[in-house]
MITORFI-226051 format. One record per atom (N, C-alpha, C): residue number from 0; residue in three letters; chain; atom name; y, x, z. Coordinates in Angstrom, 1 decimal. Atoms other than C-alpha are relative to their C-alpha. Example, Ala and Ser with C-alpha at 12.3 -4.5 7.8 and 13.67 -1.06 7.14 Angstrom:
2
@i = 0	aa = ALA	ch = A	at = N	Y = -1.2	X = 0.9	Z = 0.0
@i = 0	aa = ALA	ch = A	at = CA	Y = -4.5	X = 12.3	Z = 7.8
@i = 0	aa = ALA	ch = A	at = C	Y = 1.2	X = 0.9	Z = 0.0
@i = 1	aa = SER	ch = A	at = N	Y = -1.1	X = -0.9	Z = 0.0
@i = 1	aa = SER	ch = A	at = CA	Y = -1.1	X = 13.7	Z = 7.1
@i = 1	aa = SER	ch = A	at = C	Y = 1.1	X = -0.8	Z = 0.8
//
This chain:
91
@i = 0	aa = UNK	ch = A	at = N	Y = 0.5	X = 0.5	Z = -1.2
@i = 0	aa = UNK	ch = A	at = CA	Y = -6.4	X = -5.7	Z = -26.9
@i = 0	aa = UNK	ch = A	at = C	Y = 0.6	X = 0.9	Z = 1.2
@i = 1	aa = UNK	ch = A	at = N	Y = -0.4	X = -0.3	Z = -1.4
@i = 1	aa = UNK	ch = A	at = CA	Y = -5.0	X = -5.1	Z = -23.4
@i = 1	aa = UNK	ch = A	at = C	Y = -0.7	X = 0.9	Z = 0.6
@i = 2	aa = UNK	ch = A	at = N	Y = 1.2	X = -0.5	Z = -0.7
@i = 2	aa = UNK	ch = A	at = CA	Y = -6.6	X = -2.8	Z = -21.0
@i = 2	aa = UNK	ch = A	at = C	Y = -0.5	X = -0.9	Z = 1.6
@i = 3	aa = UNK	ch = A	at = N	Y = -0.2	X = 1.0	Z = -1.5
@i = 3	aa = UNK	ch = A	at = CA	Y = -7.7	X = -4.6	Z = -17.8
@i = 3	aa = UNK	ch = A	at = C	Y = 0.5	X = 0.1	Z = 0.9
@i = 4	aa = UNK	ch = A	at = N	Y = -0.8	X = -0.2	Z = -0.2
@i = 4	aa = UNK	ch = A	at = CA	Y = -6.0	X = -2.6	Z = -15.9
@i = 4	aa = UNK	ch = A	at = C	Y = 1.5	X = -0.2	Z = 0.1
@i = 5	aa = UNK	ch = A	at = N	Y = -1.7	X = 0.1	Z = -0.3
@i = 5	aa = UNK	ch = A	at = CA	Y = -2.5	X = -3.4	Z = -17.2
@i = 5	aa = UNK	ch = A	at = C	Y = 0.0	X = -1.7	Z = 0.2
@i = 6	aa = UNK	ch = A	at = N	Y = 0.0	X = 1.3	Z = -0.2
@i = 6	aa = UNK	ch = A	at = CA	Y = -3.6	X = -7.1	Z = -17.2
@i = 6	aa = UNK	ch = A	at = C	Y = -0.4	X = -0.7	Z = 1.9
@i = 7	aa = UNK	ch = A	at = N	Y = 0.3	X = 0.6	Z = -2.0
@i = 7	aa = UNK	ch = A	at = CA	Y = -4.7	X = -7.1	Z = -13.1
@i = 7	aa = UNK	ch = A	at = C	Y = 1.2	X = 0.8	Z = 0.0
@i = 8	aa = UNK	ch = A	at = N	Y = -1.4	X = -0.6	Z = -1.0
@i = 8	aa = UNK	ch = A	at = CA	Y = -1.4	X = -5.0	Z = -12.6
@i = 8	aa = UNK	ch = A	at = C	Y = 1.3	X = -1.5	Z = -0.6
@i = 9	aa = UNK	ch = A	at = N	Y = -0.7	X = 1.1	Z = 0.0
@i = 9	aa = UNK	ch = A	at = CA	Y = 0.1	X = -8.3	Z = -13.7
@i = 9	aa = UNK	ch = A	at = C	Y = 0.1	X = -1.3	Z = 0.3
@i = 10	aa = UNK	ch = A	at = N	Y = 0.7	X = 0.8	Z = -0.8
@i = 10	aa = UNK	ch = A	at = CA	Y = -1.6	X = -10.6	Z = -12.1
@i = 10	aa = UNK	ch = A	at = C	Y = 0.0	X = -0.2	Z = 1.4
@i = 11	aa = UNK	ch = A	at = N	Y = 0.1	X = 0.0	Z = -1.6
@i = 11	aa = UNK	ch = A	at = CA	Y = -2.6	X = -9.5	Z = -8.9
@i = 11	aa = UNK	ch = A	at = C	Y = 1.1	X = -0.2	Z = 1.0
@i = 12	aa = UNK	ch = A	at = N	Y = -0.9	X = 1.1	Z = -0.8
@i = 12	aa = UNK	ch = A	at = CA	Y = 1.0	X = -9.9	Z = -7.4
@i = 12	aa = UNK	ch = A	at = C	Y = 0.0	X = -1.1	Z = -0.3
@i = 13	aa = UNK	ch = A	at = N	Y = 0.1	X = 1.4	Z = -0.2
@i = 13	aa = UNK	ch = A	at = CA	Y = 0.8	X = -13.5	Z = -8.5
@i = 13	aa = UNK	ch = A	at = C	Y = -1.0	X = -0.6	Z = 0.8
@i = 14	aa = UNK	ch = A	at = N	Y = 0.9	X = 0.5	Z = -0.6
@i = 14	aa = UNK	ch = A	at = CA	Y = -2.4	X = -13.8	Z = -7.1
@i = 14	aa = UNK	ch = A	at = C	Y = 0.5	X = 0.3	Z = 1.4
@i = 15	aa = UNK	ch = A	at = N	Y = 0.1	X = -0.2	Z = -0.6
@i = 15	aa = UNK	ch = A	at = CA	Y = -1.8	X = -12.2	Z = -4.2
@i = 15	aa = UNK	ch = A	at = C	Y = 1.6	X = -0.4	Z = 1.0
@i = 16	aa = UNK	ch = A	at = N	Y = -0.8	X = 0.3	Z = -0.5
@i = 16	aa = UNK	ch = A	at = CA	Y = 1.6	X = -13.7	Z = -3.2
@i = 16	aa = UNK	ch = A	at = C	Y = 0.0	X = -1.7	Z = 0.6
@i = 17	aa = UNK	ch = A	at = N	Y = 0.7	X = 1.2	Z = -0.5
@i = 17	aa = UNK	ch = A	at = CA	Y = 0.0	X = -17.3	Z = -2.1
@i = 17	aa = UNK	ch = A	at = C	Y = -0.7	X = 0.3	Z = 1.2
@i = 18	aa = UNK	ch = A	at = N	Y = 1.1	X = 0.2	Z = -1.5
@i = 18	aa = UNK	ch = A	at = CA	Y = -1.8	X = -15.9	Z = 0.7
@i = 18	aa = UNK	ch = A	at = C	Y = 0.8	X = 0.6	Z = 1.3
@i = 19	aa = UNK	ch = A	at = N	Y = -0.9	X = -0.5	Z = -1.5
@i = 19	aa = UNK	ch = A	at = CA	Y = -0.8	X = -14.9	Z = 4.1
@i = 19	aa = UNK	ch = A	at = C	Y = -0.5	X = 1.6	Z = 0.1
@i = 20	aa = UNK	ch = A	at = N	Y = 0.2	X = -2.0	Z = -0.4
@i = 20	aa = UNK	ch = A	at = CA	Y = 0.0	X = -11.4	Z = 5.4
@i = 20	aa = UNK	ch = A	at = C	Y = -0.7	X = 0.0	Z = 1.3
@i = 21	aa = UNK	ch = A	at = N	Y = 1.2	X = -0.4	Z = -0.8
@i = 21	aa = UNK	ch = A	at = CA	Y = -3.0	X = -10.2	Z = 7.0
@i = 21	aa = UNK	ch = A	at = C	Y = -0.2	X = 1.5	Z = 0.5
@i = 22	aa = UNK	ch = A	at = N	Y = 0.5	X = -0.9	Z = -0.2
@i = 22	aa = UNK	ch = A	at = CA	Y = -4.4	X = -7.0	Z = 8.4
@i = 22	aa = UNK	ch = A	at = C	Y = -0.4	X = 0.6	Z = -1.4
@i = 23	aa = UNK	ch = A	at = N	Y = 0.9	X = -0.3	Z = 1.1
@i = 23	aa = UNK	ch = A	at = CA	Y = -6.7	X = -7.1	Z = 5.5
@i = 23	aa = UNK	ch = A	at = C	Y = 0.9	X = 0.2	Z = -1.4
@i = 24	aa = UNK	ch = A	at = N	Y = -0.7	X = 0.1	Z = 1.1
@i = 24	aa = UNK	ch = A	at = CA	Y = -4.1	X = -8.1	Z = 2.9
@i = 24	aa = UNK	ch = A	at = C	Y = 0.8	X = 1.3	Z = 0.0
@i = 25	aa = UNK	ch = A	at = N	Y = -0.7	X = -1.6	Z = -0.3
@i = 25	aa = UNK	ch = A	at = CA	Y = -1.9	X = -4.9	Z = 4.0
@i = 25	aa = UNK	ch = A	at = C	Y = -1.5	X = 1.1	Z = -0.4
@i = 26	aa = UNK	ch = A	at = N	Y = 1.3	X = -1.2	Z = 0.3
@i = 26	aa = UNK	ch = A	at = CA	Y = -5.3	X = -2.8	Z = 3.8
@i = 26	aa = UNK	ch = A	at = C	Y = -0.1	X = 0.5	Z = -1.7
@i = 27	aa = UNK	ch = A	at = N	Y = -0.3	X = 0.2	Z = 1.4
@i = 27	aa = UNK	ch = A	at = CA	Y = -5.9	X = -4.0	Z = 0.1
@i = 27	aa = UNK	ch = A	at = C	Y = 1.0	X = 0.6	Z = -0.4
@i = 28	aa = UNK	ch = A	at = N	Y = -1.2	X = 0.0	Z = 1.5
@i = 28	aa = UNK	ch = A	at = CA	Y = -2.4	X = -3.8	Z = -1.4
@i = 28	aa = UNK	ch = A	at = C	Y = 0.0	X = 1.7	Z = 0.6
@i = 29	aa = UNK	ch = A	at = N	Y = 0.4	X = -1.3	Z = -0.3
@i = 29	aa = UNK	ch = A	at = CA	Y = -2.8	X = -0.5	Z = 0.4
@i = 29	aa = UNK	ch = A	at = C	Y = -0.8	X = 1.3	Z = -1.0
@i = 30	aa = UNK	ch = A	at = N	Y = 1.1	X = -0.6	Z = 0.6
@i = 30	aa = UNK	ch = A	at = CA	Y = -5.9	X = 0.7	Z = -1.1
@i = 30	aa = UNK	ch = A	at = C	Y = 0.3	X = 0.1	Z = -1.6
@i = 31	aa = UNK	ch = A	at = N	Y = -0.3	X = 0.0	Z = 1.4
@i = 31	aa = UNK	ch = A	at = CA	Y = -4.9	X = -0.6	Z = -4.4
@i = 31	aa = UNK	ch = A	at = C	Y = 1.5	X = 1.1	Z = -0.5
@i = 32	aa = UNK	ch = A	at = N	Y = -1.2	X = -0.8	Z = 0.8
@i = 32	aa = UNK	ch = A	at = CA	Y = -1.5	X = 1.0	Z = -4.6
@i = 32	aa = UNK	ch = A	at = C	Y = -0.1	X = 1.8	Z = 0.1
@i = 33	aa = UNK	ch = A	at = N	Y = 0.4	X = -1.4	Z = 0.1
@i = 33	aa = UNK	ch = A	at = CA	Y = -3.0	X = 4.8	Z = -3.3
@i = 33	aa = UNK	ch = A	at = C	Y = -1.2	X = 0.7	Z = -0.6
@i = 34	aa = UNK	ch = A	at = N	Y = 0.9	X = -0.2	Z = 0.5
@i = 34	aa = UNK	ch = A	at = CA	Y = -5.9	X = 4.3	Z = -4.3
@i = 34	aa = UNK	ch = A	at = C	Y = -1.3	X = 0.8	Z = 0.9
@i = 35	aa = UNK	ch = A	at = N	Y = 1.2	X = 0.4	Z = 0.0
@i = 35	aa = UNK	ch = A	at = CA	Y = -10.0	X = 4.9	Z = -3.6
@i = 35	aa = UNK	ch = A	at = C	Y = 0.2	X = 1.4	Z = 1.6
@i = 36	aa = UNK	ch = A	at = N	Y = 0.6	X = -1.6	Z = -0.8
@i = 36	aa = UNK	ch = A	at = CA	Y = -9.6	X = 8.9	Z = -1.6
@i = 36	aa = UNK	ch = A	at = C	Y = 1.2	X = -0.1	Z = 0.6
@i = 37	aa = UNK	ch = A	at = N	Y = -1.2	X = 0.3	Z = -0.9
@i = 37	aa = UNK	ch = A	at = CA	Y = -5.9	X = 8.3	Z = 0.3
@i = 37	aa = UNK	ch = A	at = C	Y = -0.3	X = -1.2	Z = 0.9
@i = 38	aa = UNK	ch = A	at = N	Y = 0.9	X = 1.0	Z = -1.0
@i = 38	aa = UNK	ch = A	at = CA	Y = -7.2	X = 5.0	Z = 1.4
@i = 38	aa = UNK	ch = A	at = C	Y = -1.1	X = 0.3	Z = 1.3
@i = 39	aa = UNK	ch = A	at = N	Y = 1.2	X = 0.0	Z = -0.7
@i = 39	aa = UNK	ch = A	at = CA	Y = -10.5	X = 6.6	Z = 3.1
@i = 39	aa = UNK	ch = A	at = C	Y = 0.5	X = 0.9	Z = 0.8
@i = 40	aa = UNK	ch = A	at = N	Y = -0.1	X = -0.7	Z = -1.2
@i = 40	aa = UNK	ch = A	at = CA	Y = -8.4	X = 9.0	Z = 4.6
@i = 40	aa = UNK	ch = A	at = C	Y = 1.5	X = -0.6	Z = 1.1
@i = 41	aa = UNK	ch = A	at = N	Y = -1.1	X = 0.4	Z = -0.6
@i = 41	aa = UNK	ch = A	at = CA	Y = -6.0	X = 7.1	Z = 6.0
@i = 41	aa = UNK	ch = A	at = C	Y = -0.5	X = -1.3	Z = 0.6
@i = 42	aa = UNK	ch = A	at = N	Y = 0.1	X = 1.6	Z = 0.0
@i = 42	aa = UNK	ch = A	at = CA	Y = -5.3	X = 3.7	Z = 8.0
@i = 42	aa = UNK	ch = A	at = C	Y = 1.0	X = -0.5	Z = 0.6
@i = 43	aa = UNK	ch = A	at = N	Y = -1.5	X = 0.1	Z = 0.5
@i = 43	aa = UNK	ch = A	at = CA	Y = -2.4	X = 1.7	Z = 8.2
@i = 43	aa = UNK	ch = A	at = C	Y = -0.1	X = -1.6	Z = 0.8
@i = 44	aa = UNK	ch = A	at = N	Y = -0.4	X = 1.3	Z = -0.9
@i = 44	aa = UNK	ch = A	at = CA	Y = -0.7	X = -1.2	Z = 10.1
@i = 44	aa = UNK	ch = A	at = C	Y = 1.6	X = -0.2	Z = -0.2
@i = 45	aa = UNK	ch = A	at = N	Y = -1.1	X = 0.6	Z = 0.6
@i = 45	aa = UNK	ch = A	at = CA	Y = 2.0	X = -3.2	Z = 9.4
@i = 45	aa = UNK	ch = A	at = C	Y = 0.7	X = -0.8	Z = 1.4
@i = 46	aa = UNK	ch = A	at = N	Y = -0.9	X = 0.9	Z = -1.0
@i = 46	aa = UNK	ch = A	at = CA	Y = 4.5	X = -4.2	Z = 12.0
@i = 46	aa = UNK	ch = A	at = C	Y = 1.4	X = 0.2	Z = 0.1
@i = 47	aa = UNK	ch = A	at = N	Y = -1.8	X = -0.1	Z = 0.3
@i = 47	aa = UNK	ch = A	at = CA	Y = 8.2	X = -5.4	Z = 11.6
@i = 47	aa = UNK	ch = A	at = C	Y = 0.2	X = 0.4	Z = -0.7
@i = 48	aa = UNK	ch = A	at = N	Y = -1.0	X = -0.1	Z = 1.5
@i = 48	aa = UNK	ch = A	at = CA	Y = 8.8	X = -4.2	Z = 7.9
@i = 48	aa = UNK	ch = A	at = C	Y = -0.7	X = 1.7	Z = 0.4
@i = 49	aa = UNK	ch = A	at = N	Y = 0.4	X = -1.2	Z = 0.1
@i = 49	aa = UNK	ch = A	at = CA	Y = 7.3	X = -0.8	Z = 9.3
@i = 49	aa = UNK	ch = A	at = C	Y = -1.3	X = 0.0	Z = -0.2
@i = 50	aa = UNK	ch = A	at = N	Y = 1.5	X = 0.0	Z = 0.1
@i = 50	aa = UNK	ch = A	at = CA	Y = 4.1	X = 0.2	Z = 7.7
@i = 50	aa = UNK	ch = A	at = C	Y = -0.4	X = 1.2	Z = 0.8
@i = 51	aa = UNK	ch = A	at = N	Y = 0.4	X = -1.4	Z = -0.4
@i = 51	aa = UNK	ch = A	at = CA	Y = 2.4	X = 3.0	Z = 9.9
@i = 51	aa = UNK	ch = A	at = C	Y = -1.4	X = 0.3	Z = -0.5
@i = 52	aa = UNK	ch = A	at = N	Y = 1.4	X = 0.3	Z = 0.5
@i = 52	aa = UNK	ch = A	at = CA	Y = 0.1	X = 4.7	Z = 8.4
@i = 52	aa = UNK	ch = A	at = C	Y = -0.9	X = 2.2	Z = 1.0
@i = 53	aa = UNK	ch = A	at = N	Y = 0.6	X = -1.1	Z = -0.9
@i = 53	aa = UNK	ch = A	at = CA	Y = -2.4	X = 7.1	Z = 10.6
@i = 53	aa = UNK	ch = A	at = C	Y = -0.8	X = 0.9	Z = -0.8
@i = 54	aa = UNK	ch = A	at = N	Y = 0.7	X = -0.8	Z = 0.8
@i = 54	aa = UNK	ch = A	at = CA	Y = -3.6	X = 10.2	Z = 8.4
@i = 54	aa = UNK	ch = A	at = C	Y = -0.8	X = 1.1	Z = 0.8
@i = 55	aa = UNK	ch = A	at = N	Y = 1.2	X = -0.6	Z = -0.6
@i = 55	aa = UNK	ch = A	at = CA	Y = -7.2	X = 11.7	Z = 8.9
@i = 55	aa = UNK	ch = A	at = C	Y = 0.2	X = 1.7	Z = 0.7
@i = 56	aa = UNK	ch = A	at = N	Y = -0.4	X = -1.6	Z = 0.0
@i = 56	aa = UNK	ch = A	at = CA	Y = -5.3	X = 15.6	Z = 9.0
@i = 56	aa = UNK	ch = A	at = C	Y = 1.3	X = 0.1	Z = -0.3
@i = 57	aa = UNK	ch = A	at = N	Y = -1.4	X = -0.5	Z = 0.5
@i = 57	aa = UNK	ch = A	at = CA	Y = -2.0	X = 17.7	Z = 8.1
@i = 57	aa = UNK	ch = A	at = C	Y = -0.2	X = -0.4	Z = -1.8
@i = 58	aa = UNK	ch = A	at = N	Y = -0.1	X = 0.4	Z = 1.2
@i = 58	aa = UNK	ch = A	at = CA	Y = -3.5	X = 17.6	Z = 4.4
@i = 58	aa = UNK	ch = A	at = C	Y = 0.1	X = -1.7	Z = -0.5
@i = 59	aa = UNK	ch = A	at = N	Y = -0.5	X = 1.5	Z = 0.6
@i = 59	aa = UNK	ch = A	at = CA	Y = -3.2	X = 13.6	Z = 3.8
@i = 59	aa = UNK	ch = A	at = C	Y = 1.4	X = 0.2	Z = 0.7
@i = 60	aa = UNK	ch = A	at = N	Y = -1.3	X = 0.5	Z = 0.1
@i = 60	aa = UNK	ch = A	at = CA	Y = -0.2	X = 13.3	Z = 5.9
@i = 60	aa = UNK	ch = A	at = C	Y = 0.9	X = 0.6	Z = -0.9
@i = 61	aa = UNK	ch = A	at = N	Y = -1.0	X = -0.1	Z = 0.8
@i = 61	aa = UNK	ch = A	at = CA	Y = 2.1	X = 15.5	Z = 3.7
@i = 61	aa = UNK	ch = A	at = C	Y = -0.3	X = -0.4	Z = -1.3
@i = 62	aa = UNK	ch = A	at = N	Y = 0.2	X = 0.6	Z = 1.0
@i = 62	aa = UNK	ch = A	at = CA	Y = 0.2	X = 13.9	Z = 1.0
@i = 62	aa = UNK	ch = A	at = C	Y = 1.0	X = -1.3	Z = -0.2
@i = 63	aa = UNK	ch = A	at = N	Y = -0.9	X = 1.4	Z = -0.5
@i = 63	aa = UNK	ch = A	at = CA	Y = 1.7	X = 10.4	Z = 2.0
@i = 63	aa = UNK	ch = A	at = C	Y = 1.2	X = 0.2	Z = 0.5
@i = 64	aa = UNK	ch = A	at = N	Y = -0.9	X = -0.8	Z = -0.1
@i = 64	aa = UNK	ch = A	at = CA	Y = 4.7	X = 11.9	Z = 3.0
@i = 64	aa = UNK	ch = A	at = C	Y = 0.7	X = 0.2	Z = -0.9
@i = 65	aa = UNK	ch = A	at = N	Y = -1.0	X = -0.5	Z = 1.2
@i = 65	aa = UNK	ch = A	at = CA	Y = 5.7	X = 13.1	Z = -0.2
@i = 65	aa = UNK	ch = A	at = C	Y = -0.1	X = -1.1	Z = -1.0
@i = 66	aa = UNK	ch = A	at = N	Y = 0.1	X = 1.4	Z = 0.7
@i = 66	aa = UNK	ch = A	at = CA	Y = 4.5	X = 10.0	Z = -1.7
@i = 66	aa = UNK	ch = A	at = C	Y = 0.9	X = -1.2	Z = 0.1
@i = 67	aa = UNK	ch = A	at = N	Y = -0.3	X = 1.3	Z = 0.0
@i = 67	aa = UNK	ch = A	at = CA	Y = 6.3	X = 7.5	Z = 0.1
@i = 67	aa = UNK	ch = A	at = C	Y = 0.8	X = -0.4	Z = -0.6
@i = 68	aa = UNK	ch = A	at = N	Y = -1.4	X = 0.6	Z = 1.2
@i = 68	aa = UNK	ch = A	at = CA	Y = 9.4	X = 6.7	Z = -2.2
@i = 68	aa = UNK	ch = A	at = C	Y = -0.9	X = -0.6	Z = -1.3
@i = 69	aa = UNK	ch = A	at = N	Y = 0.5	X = 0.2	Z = 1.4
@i = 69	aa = UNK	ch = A	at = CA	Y = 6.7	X = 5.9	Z = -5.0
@i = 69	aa = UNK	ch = A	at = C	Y = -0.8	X = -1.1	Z = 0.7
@i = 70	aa = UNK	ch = A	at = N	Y = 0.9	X = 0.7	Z = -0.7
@i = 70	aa = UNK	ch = A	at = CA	Y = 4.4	X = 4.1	Z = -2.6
@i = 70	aa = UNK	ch = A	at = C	Y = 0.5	X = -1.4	Z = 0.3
@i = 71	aa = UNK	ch = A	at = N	Y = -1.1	X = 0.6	Z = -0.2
@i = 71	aa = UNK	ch = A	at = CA	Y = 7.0	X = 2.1	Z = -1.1
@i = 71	aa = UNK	ch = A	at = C	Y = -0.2	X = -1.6	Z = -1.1
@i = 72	aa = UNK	ch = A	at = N	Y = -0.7	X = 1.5	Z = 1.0
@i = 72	aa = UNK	ch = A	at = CA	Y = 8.4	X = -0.6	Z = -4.3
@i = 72	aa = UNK	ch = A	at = C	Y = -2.0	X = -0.3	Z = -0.4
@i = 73	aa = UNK	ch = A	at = N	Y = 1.4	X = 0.6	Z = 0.4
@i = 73	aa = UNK	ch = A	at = CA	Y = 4.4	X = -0.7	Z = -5.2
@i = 73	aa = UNK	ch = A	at = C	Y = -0.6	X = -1.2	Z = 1.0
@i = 74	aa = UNK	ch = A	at = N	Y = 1.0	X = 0.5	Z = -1.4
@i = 74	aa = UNK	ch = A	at = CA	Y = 3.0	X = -1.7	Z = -1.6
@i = 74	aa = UNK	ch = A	at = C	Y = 1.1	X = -1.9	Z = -0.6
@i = 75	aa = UNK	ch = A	at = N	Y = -0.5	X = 1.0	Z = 0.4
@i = 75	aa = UNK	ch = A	at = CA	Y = 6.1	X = -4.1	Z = -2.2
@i = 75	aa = UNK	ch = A	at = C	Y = 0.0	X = -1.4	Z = -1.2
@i = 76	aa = UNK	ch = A	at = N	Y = 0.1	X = 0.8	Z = 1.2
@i = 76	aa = UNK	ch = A	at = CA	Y = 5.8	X = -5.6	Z = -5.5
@i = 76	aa = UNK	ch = A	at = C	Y = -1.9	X = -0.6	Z = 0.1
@i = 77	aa = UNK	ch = A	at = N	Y = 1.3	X = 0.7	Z = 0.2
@i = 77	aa = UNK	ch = A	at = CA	Y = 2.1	X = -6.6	Z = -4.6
@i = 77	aa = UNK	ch = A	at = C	Y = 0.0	X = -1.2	Z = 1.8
@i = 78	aa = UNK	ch = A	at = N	Y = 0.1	X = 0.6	Z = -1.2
@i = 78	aa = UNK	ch = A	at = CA	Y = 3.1	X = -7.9	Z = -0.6
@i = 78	aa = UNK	ch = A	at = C	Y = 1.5	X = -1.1	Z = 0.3
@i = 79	aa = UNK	ch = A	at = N	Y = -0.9	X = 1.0	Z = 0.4
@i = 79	aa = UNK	ch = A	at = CA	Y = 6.3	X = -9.4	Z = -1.4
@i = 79	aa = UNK	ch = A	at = C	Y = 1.2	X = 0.8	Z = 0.7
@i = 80	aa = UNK	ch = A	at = N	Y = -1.3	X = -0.2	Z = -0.1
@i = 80	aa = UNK	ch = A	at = CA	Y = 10.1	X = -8.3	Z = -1.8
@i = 80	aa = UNK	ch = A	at = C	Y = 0.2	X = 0.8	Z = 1.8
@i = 81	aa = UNK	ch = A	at = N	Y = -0.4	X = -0.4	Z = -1.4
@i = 81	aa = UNK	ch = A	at = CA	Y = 11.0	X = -6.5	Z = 1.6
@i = 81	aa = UNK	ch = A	at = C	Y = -1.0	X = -0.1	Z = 1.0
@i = 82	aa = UNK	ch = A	at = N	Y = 0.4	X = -0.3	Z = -1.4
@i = 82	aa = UNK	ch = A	at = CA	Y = 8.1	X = -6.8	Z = 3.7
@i = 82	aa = UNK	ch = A	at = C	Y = -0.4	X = 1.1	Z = 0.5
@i = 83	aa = UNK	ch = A	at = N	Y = -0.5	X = -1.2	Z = -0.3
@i = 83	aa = UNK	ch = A	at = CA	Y = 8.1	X = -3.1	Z = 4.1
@i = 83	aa = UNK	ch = A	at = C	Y = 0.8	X = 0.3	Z = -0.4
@i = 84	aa = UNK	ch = A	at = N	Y = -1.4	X = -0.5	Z = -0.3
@i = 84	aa = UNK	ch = A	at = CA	Y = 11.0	X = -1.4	Z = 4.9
@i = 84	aa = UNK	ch = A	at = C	Y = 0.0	X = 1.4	Z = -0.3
@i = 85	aa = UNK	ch = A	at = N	Y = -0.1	X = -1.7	Z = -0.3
@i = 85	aa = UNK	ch = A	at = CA	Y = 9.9	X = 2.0	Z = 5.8
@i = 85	aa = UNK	ch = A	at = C	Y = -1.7	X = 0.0	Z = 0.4
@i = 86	aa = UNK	ch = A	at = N	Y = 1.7	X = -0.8	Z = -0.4
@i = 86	aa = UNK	ch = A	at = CA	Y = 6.5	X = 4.4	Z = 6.1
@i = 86	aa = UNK	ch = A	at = C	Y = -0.1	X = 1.0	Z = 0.4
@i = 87	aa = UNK	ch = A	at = N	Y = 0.1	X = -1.0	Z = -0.7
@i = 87	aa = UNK	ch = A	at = CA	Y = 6.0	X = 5.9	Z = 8.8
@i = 87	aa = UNK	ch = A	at = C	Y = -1.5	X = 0.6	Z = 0.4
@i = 88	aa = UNK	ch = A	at = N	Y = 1.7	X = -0.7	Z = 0.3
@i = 88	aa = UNK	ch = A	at = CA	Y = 2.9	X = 8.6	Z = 8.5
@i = 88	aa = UNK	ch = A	at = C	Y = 0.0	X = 1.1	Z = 1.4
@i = 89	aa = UNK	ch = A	at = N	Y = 0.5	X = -0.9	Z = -0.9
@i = 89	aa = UNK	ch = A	at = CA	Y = 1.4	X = 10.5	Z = 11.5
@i = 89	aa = UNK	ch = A	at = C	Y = -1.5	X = 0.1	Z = -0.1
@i = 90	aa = UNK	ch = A	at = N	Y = 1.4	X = -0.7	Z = 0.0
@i = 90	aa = UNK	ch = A	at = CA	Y = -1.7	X = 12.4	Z = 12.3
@i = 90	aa = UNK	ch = A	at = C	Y = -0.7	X = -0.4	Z = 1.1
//
């Protein structure tokens, strides 16, 4: 048996590639790809292939920061091929 986890990380881009890019949809694939405690300290906007993402302190941003090369092809692979480019984190 599968775990459910690896069966929504196979899924959810299909699901989620039918809908339109939203505020909200960026938030999500957001939340999903950092997850529950980067998410709450962070918030993030998507404009022109740049995602910016505004961290609560110094500690998230060099969190996110050192993250983003990992961050990056995820956010992608759940918002579709190229629509971030680059992640740009400030405080």
């Amino acid at each position: 048996m599968r775990p459910a986890s690896s069966i929504l990380a196979s899924v959810l881009p299909a699901l989620l590639k039918h809908t339109p890019l939203t505020p909200e949809k960026t938030a999500f694939a957001w939340r999903t790809v950092v997850g529950d405690a980067v998410a709450r300290a962070t918030r993030v906007n998507l404009s022109d292939g740049v995602l910016w993402v505004t961290a609560e302190d110094q500690r998230w941003l060099r969190e996110v920061t050192q993250a983003r090369e990992t961050i990056l092809p995820r956010l992608n692979a759940l918002l579709g091929a190229g629509t971030v480019r680059v992640i740009k984190v400030h405080a």
